[in-house]
C-alpha positions as CSV (number, residue, x, y, z in Angstrom):
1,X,115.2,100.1,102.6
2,X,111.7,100.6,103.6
3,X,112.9,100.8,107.6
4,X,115.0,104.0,106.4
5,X,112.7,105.5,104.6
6,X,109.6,105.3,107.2
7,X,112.1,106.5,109.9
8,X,113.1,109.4,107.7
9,X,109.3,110.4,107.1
10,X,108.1,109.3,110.5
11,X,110.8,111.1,111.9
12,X,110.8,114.6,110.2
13,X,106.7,114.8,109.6
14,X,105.2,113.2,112.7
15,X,106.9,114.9,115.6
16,X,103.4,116.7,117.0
17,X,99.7,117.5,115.8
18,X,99.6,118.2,112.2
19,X,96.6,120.5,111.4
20,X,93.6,119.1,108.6
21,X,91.1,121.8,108.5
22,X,88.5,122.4,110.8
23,X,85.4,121.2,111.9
24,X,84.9,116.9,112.7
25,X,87.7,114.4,110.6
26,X,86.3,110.9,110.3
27,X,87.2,108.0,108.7
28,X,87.9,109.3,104.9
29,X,89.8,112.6,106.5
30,X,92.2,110.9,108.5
31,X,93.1,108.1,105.4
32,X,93.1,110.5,102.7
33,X,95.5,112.4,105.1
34,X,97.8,109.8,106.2
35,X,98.5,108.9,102.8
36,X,99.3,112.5,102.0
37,X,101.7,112.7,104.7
38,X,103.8,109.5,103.8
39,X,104.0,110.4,100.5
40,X,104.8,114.0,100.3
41,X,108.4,113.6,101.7
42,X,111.9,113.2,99.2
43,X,111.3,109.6,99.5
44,X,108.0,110.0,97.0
45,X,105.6,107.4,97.1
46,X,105.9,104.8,99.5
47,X,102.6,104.2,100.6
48,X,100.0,103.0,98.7
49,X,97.0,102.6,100.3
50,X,95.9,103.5,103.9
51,X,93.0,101.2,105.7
52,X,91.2,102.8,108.7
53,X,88.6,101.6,111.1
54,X,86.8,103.3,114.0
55,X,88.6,102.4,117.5
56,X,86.9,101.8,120.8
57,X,87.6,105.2,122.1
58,X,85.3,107.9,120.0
59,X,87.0,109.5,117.8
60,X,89.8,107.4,117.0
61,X,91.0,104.8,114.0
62,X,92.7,102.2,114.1
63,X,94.7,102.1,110.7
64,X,97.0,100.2,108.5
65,X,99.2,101.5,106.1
66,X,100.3,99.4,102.9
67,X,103.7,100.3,101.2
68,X,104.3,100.2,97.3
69,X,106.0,96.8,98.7
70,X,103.3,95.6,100.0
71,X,104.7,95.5,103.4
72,X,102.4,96.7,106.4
73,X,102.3,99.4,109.1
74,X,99.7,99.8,112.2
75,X,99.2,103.3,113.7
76,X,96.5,104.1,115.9
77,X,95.3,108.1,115.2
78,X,93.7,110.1,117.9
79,X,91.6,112.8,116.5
80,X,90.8,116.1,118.6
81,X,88.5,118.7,116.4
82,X,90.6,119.1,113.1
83,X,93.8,117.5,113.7
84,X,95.1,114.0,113.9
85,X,98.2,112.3,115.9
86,X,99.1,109.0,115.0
87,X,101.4,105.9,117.3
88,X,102.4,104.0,115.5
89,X,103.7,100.6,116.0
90,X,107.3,99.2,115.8
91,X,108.6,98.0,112.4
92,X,109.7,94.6,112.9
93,X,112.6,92.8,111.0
């Protein structure tokens, strides 16, 4: 069930750059958005918390996404002035 629903969102709401505001998105910016954007879909609310942490390359996060399951997803986001692009890692099961 969650496997349909990520692809679903995934799928229709992470296709290219999605735009924040402008100016510099740190570590706040980029959870508080992620957790708008996989919960703002028909599916509703299946993400419950979102976990970031600065990467080794400036400017990017290393995040993890926890559903209302409590089931996990990885995504690295690269940042680039006001807006974010997330790749993420494959759902396994």
């Amino acid at each position: 069930m969650l496997k349909l629903l990520l692809s679903s969102v995934l799928t229709a709401g992470l296709a290219g750059w999605f735009a924040i505001g402008s100016g510099h998105l740190g570590r706040a910016g980029v959870e508080q958005a992620l957790l708008h954007q996989m919960n703002r879909s028909h599916a509703g609310t299946i993400t419950r918390v979102v976990h970031c942490r600065a990467a080794a390359v400036k400017q990017n996060f290393a995040c993890t996404l926890t559903s209302t399951r409590g089931t996990k997803l990885n995504a690295r986001i690269h940042v680039s002035g006001g807006q974010w692009r997330a790749d993420w890692a494959p759902v396994r099961g």
